[in-house]
C-alpha positions as CSV (number, residue, x, y, z in Angstrom):
1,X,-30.5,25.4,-39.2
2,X,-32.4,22.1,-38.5
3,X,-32.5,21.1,-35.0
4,X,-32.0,17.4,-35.8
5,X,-28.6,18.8,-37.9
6,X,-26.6,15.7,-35.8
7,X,-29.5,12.8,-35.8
8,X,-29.2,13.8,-39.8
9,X,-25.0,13.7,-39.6
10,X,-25.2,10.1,-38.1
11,X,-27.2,9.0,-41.3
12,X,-23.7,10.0,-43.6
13,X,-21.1,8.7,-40.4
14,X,-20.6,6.1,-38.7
15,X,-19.1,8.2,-36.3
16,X,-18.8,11.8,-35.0
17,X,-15.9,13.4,-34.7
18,X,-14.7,17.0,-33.4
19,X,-12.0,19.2,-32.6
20,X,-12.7,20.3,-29.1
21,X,-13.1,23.8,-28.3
22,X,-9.5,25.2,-26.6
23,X,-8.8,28.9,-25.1
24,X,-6.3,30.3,-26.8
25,X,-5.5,27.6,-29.7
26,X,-8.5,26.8,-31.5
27,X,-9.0,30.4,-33.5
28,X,-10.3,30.3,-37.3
29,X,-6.5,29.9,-38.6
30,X,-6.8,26.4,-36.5
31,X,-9.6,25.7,-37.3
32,X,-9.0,25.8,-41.3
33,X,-5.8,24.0,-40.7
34,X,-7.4,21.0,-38.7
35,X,-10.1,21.1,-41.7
36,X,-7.5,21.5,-44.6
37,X,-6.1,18.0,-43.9
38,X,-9.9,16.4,-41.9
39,X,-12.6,17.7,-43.9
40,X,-14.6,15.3,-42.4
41,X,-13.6,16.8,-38.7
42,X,-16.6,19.3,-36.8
43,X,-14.8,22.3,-35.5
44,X,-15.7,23.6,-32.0
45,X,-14.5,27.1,-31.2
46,X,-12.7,28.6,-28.5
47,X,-15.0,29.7,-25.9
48,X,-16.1,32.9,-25.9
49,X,-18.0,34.9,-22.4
50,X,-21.5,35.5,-23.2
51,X,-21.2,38.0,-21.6
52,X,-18.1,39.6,-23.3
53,X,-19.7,38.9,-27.0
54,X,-22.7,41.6,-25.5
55,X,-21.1,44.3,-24.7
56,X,-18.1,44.3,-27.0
57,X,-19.1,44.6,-31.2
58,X,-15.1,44.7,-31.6
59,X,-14.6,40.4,-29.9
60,X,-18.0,39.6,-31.7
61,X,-16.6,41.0,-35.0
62,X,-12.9,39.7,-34.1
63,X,-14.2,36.0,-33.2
64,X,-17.2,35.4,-34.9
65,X,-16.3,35.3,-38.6
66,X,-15.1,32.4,-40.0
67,X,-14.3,30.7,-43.8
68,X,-16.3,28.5,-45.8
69,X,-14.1,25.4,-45.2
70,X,-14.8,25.5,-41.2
71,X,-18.4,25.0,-42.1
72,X,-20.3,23.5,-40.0
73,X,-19.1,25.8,-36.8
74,X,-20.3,25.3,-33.8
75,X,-19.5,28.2,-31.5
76,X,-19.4,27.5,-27.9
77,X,-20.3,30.1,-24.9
78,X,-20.1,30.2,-21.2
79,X,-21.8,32.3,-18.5
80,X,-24.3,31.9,-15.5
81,X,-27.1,34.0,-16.3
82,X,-29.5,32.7,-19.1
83,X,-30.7,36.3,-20.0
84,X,-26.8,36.6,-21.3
85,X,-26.8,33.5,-23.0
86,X,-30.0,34.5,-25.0
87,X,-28.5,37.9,-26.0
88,X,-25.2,36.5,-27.1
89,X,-27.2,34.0,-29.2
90,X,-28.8,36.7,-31.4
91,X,-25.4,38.4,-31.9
92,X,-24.2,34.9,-33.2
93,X,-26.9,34.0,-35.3
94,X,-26.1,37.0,-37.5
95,X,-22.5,35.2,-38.4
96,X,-24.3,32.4,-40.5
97,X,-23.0,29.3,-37.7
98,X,-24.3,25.9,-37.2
99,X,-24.9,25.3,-34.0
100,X,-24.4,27.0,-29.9
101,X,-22.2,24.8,-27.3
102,X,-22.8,25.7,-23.4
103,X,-19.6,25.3,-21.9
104,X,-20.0,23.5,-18.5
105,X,-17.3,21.7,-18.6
106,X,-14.1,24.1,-17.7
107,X,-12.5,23.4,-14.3
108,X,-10.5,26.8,-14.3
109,X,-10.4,27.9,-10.8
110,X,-11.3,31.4,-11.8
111,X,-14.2,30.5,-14.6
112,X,-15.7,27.8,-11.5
113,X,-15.7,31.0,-8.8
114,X,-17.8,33.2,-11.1
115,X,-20.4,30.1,-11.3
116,X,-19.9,29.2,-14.8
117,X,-18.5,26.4,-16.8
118,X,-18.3,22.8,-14.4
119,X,-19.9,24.8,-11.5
120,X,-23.2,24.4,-13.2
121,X,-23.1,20.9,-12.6
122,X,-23.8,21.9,-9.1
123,X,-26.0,24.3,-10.2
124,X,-28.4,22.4,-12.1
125,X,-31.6,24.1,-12.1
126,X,-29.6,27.1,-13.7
127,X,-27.8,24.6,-15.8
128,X,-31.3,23.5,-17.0
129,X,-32.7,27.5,-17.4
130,X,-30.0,28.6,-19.6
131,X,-30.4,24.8,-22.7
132,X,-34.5,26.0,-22.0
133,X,-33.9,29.5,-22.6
134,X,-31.3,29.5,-25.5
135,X,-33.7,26.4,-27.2
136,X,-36.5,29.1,-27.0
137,X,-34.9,31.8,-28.2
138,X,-33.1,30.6,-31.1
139,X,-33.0,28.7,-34.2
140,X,-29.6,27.5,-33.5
141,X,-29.6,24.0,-32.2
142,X,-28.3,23.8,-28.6
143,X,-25.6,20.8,-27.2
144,X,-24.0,20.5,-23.9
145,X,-20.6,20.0,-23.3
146,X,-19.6,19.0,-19.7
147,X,-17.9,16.1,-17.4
148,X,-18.5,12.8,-15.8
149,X,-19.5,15.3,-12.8
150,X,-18.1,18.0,-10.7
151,X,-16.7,16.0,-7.4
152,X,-17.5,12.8,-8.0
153,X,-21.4,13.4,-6.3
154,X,-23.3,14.2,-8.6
155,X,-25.6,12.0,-10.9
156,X,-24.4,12.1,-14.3
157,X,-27.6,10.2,-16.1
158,X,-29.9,12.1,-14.4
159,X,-28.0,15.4,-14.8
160,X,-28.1,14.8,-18.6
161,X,-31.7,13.5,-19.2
162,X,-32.9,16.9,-17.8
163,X,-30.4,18.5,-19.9
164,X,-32.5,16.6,-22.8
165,X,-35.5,17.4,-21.4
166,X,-35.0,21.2,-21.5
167,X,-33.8,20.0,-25.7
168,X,-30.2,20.2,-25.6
169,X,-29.7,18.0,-29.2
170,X,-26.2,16.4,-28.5
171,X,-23.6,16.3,-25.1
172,X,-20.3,15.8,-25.2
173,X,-18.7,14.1,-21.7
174,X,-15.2,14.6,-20.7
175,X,-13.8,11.6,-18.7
176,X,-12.9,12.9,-15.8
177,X,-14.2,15.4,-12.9
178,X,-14.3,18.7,-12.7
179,X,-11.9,18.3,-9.3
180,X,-9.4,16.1,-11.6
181,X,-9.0,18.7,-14.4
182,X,-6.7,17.3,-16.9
183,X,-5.0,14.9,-14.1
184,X,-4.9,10.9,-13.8
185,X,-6.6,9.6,-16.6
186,X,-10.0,9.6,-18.5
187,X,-12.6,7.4,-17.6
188,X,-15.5,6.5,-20.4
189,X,-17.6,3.3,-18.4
190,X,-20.3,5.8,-17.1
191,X,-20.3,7.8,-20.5
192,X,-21.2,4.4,-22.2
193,X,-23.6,4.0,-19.7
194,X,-25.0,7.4,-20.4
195,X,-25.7,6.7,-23.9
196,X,-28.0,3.7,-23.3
197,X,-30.2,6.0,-21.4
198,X,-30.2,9.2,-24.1
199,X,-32.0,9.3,-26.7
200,X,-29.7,12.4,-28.0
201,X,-26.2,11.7,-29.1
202,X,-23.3,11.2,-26.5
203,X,-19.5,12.2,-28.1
204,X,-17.0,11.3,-25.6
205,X,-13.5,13.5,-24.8
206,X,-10.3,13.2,-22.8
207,X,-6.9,11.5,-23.6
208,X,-7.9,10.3,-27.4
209,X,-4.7,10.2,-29.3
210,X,-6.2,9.9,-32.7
211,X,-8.5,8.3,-35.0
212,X,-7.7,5.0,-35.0
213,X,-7.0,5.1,-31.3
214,X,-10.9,6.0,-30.4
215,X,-12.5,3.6,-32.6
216,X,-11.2,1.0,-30.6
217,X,-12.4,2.9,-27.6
218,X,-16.0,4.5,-28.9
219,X,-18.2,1.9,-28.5
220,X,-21.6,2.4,-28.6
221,X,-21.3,6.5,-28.2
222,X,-22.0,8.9,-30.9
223,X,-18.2,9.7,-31.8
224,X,-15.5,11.7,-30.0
225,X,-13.7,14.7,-29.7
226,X,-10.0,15.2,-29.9
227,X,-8.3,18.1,-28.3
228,X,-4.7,19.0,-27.3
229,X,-3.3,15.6,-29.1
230,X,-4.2,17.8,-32.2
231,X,-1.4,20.3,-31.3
232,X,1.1,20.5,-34.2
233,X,-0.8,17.5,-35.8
234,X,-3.7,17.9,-37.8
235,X,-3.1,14.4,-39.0
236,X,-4.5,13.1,-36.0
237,X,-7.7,12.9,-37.7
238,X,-6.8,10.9,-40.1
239,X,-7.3,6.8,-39.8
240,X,-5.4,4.2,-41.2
241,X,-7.6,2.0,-42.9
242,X,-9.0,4.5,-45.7
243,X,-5.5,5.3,-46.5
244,X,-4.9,1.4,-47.0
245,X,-7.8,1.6,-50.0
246,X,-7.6,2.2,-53.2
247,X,-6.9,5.0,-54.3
248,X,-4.6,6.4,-51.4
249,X,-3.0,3.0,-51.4
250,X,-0.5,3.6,-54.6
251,X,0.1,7.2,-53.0
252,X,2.3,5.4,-49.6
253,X,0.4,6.8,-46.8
254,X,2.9,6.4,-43.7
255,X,1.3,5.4,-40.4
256,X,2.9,3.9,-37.4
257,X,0.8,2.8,-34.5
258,X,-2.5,4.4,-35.7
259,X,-0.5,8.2,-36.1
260,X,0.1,9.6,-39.3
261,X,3.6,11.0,-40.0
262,X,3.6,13.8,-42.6
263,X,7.1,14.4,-44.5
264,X,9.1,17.6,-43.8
265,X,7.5,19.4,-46.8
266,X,4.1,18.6,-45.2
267,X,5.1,20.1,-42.0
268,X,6.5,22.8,-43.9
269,X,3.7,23.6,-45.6
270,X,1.3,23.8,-42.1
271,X,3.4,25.8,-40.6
272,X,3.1,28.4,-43.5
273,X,-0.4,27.6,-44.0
274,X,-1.0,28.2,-40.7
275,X,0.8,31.6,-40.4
276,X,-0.1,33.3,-43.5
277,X,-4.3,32.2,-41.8
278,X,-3.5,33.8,-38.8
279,X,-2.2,37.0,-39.9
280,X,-5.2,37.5,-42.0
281,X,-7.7,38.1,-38.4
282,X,-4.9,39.0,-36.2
283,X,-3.2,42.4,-35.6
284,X,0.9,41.9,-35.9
285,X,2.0,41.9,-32.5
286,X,-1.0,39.4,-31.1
287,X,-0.1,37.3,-34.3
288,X,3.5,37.0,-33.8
289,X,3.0,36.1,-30.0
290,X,0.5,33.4,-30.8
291,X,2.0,31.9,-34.0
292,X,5.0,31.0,-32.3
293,X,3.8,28.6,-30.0
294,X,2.3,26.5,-32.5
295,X,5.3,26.3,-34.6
296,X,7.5,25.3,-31.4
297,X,4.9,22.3,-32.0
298,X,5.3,21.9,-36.0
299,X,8.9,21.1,-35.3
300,X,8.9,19.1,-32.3
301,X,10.5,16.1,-34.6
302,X,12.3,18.9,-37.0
303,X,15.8,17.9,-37.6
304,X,17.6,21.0,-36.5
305,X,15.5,21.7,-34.3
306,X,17.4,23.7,-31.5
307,X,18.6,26.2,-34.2
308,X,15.1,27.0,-35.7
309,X,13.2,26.6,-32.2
310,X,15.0,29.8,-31.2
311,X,14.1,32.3,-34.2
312,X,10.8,31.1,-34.4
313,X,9.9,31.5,-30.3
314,X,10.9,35.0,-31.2
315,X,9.3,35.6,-34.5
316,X,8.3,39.3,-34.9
317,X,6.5,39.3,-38.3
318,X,5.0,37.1,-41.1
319,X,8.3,38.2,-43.4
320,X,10.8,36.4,-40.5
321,X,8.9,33.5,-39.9
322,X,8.7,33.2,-44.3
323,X,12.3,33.5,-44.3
324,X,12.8,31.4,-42.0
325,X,10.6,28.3,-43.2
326,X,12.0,29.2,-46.5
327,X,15.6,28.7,-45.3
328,X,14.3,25.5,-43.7
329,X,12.9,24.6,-47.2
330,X,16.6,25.1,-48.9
331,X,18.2,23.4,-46.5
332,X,16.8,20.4,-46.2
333,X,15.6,20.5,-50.2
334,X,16.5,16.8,-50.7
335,X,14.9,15.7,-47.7
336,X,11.0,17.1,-48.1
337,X,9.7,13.6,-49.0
338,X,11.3,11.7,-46.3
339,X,9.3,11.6,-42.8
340,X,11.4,13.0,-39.9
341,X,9.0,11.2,-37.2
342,X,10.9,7.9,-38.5
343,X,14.0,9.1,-38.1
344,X,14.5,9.3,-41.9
345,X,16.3,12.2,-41.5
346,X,19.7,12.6,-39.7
């Protein structure tokens, strides 16, 4: 892989955009739905322990595979130790992917106690061992993805020019601290900031609620990264104006304040989509337990809803939630082109 792989990417967009690396959502089955609908979309996997991908063959084997369409992958890791973060990178090499995140950006109590994730932003000298070390020992280029800082103290521009000078290739800043976690609401002014003194790419995150939302937002940063607005909606990545162009024009592309709202057969056909990836990489019980809240979030604007909300929280098996999208599918056969999310549908 080419270490300037996102200077070259900026050449073919204007903008960069990802879907953000999430624990427990953003698995291969994700990951191909998100890039089904946005092929234009960089996907970002769920972070995985350095640590964990060393000393257990079954995670690496579970995790690290992925389909053709999810190309280019970018797996991201977390850990303290750079030693770890070298090791894991030779195990990930081997599964043909793109690029290697370093997670410092999670505020979970428990991942900021062991020293990992936001806590290396006040640790920076191990923050800075671990881009060296991984940039040395790989081919895979190396990004960063963090937050504005961890309390408020620390020096954000200075933290990330010595995260370029030890060759991290891209950052990616979440708007808020590490001491706000997901509360009040994202701030981008020193990110912008940040940029004019990088000579790397900067791709912003926090409270972007789709496309057309963080174009008028991205300024003079690299692109952005959407995260839990794309739950249930992988039309988030979508933006209006290509679908007012020829051709999509003649096809009636629906939008409504910059969101997309796909028809009842579209949301039909995700939420199978969806299932019939996930049972392909995961065991029958883990599926059914993780399948089910994503399609409590298919058919947040379902008509119906409270009758199919209840079978599918307590889906067992691929056949029930089949039969169930199919009875969905018969019922509301006349109504598969009209767009619940406008209230087309009584």
């Amino acid at each position: 892989m080419n270490k300037n792989f996102w200077q070259e990417q900026m050449k073919l967009h204007d903008k960069l955009c990802f879907l953000a690396p999430m624990d427990w959502y953003g698995d291969s089955a994700y990951r191909q739905s998100m890039k089904r609908i946005a092929p234009h979309i960089y996907c970002i996997s769920e972070f995985y322990s350095a640590d964990w991908l060393i000393h257990s063959k079954f995670l690496a084997d579970s995790v690290l595979p992925h389909q053709e369409i999810e190309k280019p992958l970018i797996i991201q890791i977390f850990w303290k130790q750079p030693e770890n973060f070298v090791k894991s990178a030779k195990i990930i090499e081997k599964f043909w992917v793109a690029w290697i995140d370093i997670n410092m950006w999670c505020p979970a109590k428990k991942v900021v106690r062991s020293g990992h994730g936001s806590s290396l932003l006040i640790n920076e000298q191990t923050a800075f061992d671990i881009v060296k070390a991984l940039d040395e020992s790989t081919n895979l280029p190396i990004s960063v993805k963090t937050r504005l800082s961890f309390d408020g103290n620390q020096d954000l521009i200075k933290f990330a020019q010595w995260l370029q000078k030890a060759w991290a290739k891209l950052v990616t800043i979440h708007g808020r601290t590490a001491k706000q976690a997901y509360t009040g609401s994202a701030d981008f002014t020193n990110i912008y900031e940040l940029q004019r003194n990088l000579d790397i790419p900067v791709i912003c995150n926090g409270d972007v609620q789709h496309f057309d939302d963080w174009m008028s937002k991205v300024q003079n940063l690299a692109g952005f990264m959407i995260g839990r607005r794309s739950f249930w909606n992988p039309w988030c990545f979508l933006w209006q104006e290509h679908f007012e162009r020829e051709p999509w024009k003649q096809h009636g592309i629906w939008f409504s304040n910059g969101i997309y709202h796909p028809t009842l057969g579209e949301m039909l056909e995700w939420m199978e989509f969806h299932a019939a990836e996930l049972v392909k990489t995961k065991w029958e019980r883990k599926w059914s337990l993780e399948i089910r809240k994503h399609l409590v979030q298919y058919i947040k604007s379902f008509p119906g809803v409270k009758e199919y909300r209840k079978r599918l929280v307590t889906t067992e098996s691929i056949e029930q939630t089949s039969e169930t999208i199919a009875e969905m599918r018969v019922r509301f056969q006349s109504d598969l082109l009209k767009r619940p999310g406008f209230g087309e549908i009584e």
